[in-house]
FITITOR-443069 format. One record per residue (C-alpha): residue number from 1; residue in one letter; chain; y, z, x. Coordinates in steps of 0.5 Angstrom, whole numbers, plus 500, padded with zeros to 3 digits. Layout:
BEGIN
rec pos=NUM code=A unit=A v=Y w=Z u=X $
...
! end
This chain:
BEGIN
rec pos=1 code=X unit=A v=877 w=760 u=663 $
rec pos=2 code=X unit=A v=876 w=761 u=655 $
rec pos=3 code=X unit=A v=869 w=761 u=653 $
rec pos=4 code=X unit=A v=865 w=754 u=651 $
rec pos=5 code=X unit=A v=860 w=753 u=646 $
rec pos=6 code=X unit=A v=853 w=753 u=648 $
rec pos=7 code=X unit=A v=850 w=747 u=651 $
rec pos=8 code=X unit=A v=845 w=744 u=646 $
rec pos=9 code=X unit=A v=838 w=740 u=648 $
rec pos=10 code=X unit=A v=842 w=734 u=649 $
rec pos=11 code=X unit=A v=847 w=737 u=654 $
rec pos=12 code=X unit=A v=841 w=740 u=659 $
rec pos=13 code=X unit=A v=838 w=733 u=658 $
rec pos=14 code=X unit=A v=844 w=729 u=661 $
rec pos=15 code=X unit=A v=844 w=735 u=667 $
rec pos=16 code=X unit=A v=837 w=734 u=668 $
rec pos=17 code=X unit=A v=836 w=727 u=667 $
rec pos=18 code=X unit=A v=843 w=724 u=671 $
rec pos=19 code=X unit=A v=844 w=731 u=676 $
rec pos=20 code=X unit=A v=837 w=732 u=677 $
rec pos=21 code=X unit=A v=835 w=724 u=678 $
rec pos=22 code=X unit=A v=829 w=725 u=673 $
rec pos=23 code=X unit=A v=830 w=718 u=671 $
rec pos=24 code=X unit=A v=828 w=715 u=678 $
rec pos=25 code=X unit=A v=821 w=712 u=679 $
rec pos=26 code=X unit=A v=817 w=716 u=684 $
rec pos=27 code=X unit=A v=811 w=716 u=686 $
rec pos=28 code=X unit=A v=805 w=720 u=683 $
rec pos=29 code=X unit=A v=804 w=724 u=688 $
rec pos=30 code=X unit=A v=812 w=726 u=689 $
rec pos=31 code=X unit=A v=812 w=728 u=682 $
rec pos=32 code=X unit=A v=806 w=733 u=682 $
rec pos=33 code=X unit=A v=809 w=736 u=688 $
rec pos=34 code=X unit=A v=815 w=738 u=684 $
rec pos=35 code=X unit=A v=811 w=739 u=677 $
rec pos=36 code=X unit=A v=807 w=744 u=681 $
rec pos=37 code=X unit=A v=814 w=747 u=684 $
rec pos=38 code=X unit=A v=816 w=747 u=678 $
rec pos=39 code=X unit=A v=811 w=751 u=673 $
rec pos=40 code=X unit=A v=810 w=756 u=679 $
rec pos=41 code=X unit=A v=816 w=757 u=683 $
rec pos=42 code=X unit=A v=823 w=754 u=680 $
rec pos=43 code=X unit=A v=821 w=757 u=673 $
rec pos=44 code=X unit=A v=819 w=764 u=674 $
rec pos=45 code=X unit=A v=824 w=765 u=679 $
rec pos=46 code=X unit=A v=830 w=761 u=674 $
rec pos=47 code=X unit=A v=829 w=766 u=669 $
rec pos=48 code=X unit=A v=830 w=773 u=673 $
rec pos=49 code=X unit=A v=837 w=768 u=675 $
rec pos=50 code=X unit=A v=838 w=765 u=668 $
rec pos=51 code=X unit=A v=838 w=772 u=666 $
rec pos=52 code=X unit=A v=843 w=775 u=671 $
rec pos=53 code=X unit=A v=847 w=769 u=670 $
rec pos=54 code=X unit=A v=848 w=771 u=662 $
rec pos=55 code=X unit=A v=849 w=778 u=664 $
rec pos=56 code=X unit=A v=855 w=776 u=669 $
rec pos=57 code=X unit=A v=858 w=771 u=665 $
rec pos=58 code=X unit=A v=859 w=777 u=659 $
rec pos=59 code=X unit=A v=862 w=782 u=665 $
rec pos=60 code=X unit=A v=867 w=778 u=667 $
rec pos=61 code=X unit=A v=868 w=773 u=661 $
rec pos=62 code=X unit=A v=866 w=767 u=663 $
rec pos=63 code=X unit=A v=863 w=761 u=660 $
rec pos=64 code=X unit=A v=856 w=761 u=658 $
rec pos=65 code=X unit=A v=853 w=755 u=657 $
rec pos=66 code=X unit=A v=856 w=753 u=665 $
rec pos=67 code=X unit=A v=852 w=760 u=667 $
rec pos=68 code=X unit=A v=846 w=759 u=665 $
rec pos=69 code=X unit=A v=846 w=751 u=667 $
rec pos=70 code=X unit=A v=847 w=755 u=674 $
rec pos=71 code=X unit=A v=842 w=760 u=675 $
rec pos=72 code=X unit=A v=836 w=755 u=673 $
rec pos=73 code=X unit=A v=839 w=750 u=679 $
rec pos=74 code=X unit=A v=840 w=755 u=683 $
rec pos=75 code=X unit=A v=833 w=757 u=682 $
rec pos=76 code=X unit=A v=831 w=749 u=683 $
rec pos=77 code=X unit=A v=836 w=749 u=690 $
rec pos=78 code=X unit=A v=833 w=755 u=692 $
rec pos=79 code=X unit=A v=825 w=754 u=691 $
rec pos=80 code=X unit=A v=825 w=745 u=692 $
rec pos=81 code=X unit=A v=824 w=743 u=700 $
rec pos=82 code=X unit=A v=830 w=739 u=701 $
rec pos=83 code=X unit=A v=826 w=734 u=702 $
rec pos=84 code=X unit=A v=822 w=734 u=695 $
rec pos=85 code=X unit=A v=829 w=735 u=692 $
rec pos=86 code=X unit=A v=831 w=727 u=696 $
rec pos=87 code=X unit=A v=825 w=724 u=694 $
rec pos=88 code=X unit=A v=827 w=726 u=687 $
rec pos=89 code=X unit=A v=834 w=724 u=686 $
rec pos=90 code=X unit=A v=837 w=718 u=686 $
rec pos=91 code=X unit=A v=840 w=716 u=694 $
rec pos=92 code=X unit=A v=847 w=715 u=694 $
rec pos=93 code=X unit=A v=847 w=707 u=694 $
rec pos=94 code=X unit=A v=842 w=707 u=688 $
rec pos=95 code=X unit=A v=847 w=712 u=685 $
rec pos=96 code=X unit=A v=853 w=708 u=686 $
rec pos=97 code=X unit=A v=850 w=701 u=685 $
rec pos=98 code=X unit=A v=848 w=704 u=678 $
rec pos=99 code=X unit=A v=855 w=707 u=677 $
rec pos=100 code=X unit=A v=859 w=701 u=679 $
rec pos=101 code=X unit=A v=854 w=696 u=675 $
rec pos=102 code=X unit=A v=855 w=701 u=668 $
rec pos=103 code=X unit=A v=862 w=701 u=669 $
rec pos=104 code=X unit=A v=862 w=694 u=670 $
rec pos=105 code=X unit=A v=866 w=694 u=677 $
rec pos=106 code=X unit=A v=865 w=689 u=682 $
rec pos=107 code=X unit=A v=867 w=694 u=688 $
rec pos=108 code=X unit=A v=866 w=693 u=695 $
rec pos=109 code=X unit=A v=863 w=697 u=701 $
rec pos=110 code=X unit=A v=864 w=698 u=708 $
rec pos=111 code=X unit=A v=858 w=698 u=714 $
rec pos=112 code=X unit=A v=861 w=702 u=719 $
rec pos=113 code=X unit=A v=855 w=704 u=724 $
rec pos=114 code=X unit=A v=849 w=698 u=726 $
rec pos=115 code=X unit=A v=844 w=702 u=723 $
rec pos=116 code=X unit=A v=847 w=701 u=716 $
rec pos=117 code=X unit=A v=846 w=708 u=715 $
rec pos=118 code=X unit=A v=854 w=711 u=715 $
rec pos=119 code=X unit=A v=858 w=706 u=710 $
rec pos=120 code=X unit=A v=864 w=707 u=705 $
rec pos=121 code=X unit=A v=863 w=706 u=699 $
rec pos=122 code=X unit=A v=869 w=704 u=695 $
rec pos=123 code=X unit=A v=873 w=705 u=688 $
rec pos=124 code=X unit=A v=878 w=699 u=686 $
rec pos=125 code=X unit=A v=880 w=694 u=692 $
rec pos=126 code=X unit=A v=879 w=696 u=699 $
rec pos=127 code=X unit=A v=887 w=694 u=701 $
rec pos=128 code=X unit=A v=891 w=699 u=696 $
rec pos=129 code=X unit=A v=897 w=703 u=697 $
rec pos=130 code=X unit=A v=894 w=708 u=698 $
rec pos=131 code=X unit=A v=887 w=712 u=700 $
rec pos=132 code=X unit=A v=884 w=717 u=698 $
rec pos=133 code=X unit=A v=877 w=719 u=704 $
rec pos=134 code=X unit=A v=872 w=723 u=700 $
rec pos=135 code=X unit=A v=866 w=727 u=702 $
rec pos=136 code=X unit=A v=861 w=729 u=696 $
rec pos=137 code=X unit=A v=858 w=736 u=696 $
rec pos=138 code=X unit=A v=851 w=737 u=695 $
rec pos=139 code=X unit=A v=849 w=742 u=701 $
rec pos=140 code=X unit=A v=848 w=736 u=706 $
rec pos=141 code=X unit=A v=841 w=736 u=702 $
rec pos=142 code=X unit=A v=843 w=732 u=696 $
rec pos=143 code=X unit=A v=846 w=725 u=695 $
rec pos=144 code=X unit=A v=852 w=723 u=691 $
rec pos=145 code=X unit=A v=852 w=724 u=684 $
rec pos=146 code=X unit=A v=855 w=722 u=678 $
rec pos=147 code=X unit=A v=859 w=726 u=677 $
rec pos=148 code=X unit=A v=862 w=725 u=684 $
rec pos=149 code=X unit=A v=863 w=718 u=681 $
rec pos=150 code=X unit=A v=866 w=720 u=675 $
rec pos=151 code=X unit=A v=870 w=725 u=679 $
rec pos=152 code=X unit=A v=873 w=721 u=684 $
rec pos=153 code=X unit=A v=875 w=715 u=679 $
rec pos=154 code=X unit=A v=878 w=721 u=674 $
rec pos=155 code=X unit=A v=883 w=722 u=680 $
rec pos=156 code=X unit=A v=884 w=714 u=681 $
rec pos=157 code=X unit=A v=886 w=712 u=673 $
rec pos=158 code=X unit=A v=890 w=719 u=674 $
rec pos=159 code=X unit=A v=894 w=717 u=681 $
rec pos=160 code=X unit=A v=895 w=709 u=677 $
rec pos=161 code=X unit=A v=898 w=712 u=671 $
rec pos=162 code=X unit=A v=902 w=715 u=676 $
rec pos=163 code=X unit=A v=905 w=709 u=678 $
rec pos=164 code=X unit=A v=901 w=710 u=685 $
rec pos=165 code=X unit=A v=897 w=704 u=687 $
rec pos=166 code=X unit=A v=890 w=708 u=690 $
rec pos=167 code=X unit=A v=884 w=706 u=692 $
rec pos=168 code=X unit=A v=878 w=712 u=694 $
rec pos=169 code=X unit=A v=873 w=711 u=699 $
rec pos=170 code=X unit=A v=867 w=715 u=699 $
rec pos=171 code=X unit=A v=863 w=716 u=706 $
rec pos=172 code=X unit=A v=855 w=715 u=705 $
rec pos=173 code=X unit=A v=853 w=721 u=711 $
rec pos=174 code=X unit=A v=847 w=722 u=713 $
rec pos=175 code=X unit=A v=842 w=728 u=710 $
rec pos=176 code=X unit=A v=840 w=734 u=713 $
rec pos=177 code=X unit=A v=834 w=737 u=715 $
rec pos=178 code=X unit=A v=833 w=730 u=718 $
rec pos=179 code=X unit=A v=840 w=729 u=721 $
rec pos=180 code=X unit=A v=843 w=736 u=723 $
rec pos=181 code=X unit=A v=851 w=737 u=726 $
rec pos=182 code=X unit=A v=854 w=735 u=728 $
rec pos=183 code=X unit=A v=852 w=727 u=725 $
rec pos=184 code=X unit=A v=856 w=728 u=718 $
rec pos=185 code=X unit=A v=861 w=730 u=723 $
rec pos=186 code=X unit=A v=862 w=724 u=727 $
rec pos=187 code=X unit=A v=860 w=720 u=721 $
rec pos=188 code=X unit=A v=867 w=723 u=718 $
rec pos=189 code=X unit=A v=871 w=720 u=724 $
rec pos=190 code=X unit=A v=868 w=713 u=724 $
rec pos=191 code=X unit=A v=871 w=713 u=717 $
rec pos=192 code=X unit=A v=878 w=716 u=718 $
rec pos=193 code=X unit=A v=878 w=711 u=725 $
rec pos=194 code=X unit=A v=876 w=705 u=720 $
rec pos=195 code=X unit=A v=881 w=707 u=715 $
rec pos=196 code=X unit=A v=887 w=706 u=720 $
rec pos=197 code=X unit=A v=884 w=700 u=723 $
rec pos=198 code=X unit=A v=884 w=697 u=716 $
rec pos=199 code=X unit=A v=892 w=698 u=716 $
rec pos=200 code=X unit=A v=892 w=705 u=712 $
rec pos=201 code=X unit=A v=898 w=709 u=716 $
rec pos=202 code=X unit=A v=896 w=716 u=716 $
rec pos=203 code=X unit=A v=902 w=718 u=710 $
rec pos=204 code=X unit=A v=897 w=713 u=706 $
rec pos=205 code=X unit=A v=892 w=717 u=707 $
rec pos=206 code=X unit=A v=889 w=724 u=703 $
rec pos=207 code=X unit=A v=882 w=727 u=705 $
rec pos=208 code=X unit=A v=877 w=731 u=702 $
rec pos=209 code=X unit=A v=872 w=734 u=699 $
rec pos=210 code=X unit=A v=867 w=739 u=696 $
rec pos=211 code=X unit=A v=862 w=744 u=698 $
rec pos=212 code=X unit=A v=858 w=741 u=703 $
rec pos=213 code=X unit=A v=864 w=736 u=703 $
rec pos=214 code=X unit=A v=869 w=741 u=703 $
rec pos=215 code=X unit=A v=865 w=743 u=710 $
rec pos=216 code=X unit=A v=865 w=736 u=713 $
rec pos=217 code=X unit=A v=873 w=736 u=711 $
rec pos=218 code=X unit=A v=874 w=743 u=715 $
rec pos=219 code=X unit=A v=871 w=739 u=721 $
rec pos=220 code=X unit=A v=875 w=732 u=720 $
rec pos=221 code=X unit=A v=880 w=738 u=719 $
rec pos=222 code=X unit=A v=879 w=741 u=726 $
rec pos=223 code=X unit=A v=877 w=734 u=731 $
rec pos=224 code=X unit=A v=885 w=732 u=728 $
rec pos=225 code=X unit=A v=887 w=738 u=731 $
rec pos=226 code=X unit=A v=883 w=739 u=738 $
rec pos=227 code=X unit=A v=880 w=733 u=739 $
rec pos=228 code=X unit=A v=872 w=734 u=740 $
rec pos=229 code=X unit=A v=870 w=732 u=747 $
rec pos=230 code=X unit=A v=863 w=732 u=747 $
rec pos=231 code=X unit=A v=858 w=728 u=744 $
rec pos=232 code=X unit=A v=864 w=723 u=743 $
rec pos=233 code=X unit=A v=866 w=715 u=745 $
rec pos=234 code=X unit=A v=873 w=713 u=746 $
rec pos=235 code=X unit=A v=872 w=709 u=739 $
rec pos=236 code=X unit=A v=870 w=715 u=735 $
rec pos=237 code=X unit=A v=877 w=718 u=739 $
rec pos=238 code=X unit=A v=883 w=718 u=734 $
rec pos=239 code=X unit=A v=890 w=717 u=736 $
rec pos=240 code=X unit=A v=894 w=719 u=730 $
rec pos=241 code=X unit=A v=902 w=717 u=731 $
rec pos=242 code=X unit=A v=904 w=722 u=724 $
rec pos=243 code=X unit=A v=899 w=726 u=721 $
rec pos=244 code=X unit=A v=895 w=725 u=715 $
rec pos=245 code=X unit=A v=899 w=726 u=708 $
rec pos=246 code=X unit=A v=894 w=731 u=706 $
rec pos=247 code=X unit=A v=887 w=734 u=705 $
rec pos=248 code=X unit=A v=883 w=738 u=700 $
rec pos=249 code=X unit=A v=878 w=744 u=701 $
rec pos=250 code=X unit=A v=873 w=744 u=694 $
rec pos=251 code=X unit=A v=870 w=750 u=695 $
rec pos=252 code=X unit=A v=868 w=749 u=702 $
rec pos=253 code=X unit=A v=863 w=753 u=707 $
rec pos=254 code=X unit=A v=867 w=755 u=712 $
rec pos=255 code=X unit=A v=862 w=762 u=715 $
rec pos=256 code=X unit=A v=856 w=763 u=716 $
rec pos=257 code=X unit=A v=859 w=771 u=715 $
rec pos=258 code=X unit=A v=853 w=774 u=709 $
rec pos=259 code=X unit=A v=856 w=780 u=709 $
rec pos=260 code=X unit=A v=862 w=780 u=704 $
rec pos=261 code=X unit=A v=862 w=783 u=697 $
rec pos=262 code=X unit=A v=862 w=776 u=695 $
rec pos=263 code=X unit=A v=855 w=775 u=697 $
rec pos=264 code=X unit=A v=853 w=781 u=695 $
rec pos=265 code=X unit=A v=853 w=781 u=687 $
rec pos=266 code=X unit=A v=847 w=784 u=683 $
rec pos=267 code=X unit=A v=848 w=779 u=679 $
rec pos=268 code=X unit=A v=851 w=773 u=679 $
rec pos=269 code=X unit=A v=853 w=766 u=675 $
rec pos=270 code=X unit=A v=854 w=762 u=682 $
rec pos=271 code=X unit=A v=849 w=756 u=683 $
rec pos=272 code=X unit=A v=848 w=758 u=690 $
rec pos=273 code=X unit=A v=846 w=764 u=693 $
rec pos=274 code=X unit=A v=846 w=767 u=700 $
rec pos=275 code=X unit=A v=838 w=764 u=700 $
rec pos=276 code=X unit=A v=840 w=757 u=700 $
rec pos=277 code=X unit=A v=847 w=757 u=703 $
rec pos=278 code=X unit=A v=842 w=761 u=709 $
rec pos=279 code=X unit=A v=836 w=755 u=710 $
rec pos=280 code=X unit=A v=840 w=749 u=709 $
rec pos=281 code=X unit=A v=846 w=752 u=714 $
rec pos=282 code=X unit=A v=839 w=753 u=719 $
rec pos=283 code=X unit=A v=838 w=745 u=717 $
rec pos=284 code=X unit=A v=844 w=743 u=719 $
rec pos=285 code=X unit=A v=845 w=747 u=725 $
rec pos=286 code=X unit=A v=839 w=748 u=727 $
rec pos=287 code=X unit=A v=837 w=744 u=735 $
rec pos=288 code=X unit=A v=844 w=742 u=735 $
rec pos=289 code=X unit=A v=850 w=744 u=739 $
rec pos=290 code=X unit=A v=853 w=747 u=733 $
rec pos=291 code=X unit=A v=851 w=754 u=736 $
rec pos=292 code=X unit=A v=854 w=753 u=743 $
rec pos=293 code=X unit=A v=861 w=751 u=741 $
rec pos=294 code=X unit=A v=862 w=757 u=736 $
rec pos=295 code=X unit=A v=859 w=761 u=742 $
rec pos=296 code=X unit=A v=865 w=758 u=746 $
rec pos=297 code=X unit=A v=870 w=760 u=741 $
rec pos=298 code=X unit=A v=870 w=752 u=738 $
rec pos=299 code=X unit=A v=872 w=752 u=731 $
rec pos=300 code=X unit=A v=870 w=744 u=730 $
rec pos=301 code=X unit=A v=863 w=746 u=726 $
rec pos=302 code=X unit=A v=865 w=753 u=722 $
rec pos=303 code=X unit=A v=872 w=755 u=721 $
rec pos=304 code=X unit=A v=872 w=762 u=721 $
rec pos=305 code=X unit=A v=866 w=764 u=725 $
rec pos=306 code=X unit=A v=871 w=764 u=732 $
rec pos=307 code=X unit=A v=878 w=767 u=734 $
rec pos=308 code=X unit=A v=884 w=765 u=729 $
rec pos=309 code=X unit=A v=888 w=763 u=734 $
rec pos=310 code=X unit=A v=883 w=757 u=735 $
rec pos=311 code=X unit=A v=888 w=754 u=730 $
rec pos=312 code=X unit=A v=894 w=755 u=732 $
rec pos=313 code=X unit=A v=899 w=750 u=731 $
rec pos=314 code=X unit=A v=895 w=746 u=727 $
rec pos=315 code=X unit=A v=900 w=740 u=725 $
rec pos=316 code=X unit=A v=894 w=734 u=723 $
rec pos=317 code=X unit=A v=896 w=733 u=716 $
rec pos=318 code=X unit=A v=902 w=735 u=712 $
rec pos=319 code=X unit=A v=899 w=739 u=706 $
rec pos=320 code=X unit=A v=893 w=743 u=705 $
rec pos=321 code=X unit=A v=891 w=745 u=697 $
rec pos=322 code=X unit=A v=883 w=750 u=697 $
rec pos=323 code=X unit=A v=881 w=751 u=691 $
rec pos=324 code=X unit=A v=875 w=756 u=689 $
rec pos=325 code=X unit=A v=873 w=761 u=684 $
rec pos=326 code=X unit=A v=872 w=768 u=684 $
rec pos=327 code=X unit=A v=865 w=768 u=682 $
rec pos=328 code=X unit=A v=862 w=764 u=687 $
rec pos=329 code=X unit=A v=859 w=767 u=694 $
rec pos=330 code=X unit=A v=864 w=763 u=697 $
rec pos=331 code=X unit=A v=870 w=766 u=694 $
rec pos=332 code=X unit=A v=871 w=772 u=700 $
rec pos=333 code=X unit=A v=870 w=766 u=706 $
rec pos=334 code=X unit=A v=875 w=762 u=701 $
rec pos=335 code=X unit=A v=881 w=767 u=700 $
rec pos=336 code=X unit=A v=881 w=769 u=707 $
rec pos=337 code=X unit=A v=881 w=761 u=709 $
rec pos=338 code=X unit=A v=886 w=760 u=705 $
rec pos=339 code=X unit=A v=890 w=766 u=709 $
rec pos=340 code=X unit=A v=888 w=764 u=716 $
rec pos=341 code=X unit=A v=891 w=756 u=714 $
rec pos=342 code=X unit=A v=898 w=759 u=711 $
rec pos=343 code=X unit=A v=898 w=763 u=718 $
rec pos=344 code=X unit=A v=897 w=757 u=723 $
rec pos=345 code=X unit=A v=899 w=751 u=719 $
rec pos=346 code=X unit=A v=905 w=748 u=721 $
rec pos=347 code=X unit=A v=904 w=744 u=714 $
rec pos=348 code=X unit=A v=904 w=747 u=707 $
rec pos=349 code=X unit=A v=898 w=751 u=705 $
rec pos=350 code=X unit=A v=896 w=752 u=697 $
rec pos=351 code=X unit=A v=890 w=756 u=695 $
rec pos=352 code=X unit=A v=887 w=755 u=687 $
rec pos=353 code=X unit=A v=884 w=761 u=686 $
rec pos=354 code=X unit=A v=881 w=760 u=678 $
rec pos=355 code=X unit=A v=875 w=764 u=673 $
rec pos=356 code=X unit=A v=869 w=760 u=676 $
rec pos=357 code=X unit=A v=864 w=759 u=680 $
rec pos=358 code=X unit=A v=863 w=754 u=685 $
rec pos=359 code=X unit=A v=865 w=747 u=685 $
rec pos=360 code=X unit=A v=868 w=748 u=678 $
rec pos=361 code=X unit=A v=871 w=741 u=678 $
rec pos=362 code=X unit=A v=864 w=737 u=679 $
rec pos=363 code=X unit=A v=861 w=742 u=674 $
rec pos=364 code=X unit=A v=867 w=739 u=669 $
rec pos=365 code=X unit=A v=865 w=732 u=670 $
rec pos=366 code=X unit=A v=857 w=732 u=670 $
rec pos=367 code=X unit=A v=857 w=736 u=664 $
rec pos=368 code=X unit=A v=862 w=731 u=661 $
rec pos=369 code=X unit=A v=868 w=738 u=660 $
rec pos=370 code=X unit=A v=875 w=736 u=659 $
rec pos=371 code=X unit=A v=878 w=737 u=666 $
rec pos=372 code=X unit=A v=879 w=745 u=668 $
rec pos=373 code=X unit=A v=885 w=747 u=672 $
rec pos=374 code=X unit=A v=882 w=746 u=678 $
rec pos=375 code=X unit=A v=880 w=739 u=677 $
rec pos=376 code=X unit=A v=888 w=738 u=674 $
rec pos=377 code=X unit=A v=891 w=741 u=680 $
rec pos=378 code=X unit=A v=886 w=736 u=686 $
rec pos=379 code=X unit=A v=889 w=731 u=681 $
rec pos=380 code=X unit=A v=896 w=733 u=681 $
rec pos=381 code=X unit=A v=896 w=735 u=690 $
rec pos=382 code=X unit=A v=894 w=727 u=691 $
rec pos=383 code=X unit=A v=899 w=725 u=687 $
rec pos=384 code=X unit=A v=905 w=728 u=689 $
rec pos=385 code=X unit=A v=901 w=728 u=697 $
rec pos=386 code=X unit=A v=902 w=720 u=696 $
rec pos=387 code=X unit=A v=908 w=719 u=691 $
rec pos=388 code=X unit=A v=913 w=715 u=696 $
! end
């Protein structure tokens, strides 16, 4: 990747104003809280992370204006309790309602569960030729963003171009810590189930995601292969005649293993840290089924945390693309994910390695940058997944 120029003001203001949420209307007493956290703990912290970032980027040539983007929010995810974080953002409906309105679009959405807390969310008509079933990155703690928006409609226009008639759905999922595994989980099963209820055949569909995202697909991923029997109603039961067309890991968490060198940089352009991928991993899993399962060497929750041979013959989807970076804490997990797939994958495997931190294309789309090489190949897997 070539360097960039620097940010300027008006760069960090648009991260910190879309990305952040700083914009929404909240109240008094929540933004003093934030203020408070800010000036004694985000700050001081995100200097020392600015500076390793800055350092790290010079080693390994990297651009530096997306470095220091990420050593102030890693500081900001790493010292925010999640539940400040989700009283500042804006929610996922709040930020595609406005995403939609501002691009003068009329889409509609889907209510899947009597609570009205699992919807799907759509970008173009509900019955297209084709669907792409995506899951936003955010550590289960943070909504939507705009740049998942922007993301996802980059990929529809490209696919259209491309004489494929598509549509994308996104899962509005419930946030952690107030919703632990295996919730996402079953919430990604309803979307799948409504999808080929709707008349979507499994070669018309493409799923992914990224981070968090990439998690939840990991986890579709492994229900497709060995059907979860607890905790699951007959309707929540997917029977697949063929498999899926495709699916896309972004950067995706698939081990809690903190002991790769990956994890252990002395300084880092990354925006996670083994800190934050270890607290909001214990509100994820935390007084849920999660350690049982990967105790009895079930892999629905954590690709890599059991035996590799609970992946054998896996046959659910046609094409697999995982793409990360080298310079991400995930990058070890994600190389060695990316093996374990092409081993036991009946299906093609393609592993996108790039010169980046983590979840390079939502960096790309909410700092407003051309589209990387990550970015291009996402696009260019869709396509070809879905091109008759």
């Amino acid at each position: 990747m070539s360097a960039l120029p620097i940010p300027s003001r008006d760069d960090y203001r648009l991260y910190f104003m879309k990305d952040l949420g700083m914009m929404r209307s909240i109240s008094p007493l929540t933004r003093l809280r934030f203020l408070f956290t800010l000036a004694f703990f985000i700050l001081p912290r995100a200097a020392f992370r600015i500076v390793g970032a800055m350092i790290r980027a010079w080693q390994k040539k990297l651009p530096l204006g997306p470095s220091i983007w990420n050593g102030f929010a890693g500081a900001l995810m790493a010292n925010t309790p999640p539940q400040q974080l989700q009283a500042i953002l804006p929610s996922t409906m709040e930020t595609y309602d406005a995403w939609v309105l501002s691009h003068g679009a009329s889409y509609a959405e889907d209510i899947l569960t009597a609570d009205n807390s699992t919807r799907l969310l759509w970008l173009g008509p509900k019955k297209a030729n084709k669907v792409v079933l995506f899951f936003h990155g955010g550590g289960y703690v943070m909504p939507l963003s705009d740049g998942h928006m922007n993301w996802m409609s980059y990929v529809r226009k490209k696919a259209n171009s491309a004489g494929i008639e598509l549509s994308v759905c996104i899962l509005k999922y419930d946030l952690i810590p107030a919703n632990p595994y295996p919730r996402q989980m079953m919430q990604s099963i309803f979307a799948l189930k409504h999808l080929l209820a709707f008349g979507y055949k499994p070669s018309d569909i493409v799923f992914g995601g990224d981070s968090a995202g990439g998690h939840l697909s990991l986890c579709l991923l492994a229900h497709l292969h060995r059907l979860r029997p607890s905790q699951l109603t007959t309707d929540s039961v997917i029977d697949l005649s063929d498999p899926i067309k495709g699916c896309f890991l972004v950067s995706p968490l698939a081990s809690f293993n903190f002991n790769t060198p990956s994890y252990q940089r002395w300084f880092s352009a990354d925006v996670l840290s083994r800190k934050v991928v270890e607290e909001w991993g214990v509100y994820l899993v935390e007084n849920s089924p999660w350690q049982d399962e990967i105790s009895s060497g079930n892999g629905w929750g954590m690709a890599l945390d059991v035996s590799e041979s609970w992946w054998v013959g896996l046959d659910a989807v046609d094409g697999i693309l995982l793409t990360g970076g080298y310079e991400e804490v995930f990058s070890d997990h994600i190389q060695q994910l990316g093996e374990m797939l092409k081993r036991n994958s009946k299906g093609e495997v393609t592993v996108h390695m790039a010169n980046e931190a983590h979840d390079g294309p939502l960096m790309d789309f909410s700092a407003g940058r051309p589209p990387s090489a990550t970015t291009k190949a996402i696009t260019d897997f869709v396509i070809a997944s879905l091109k008759d």
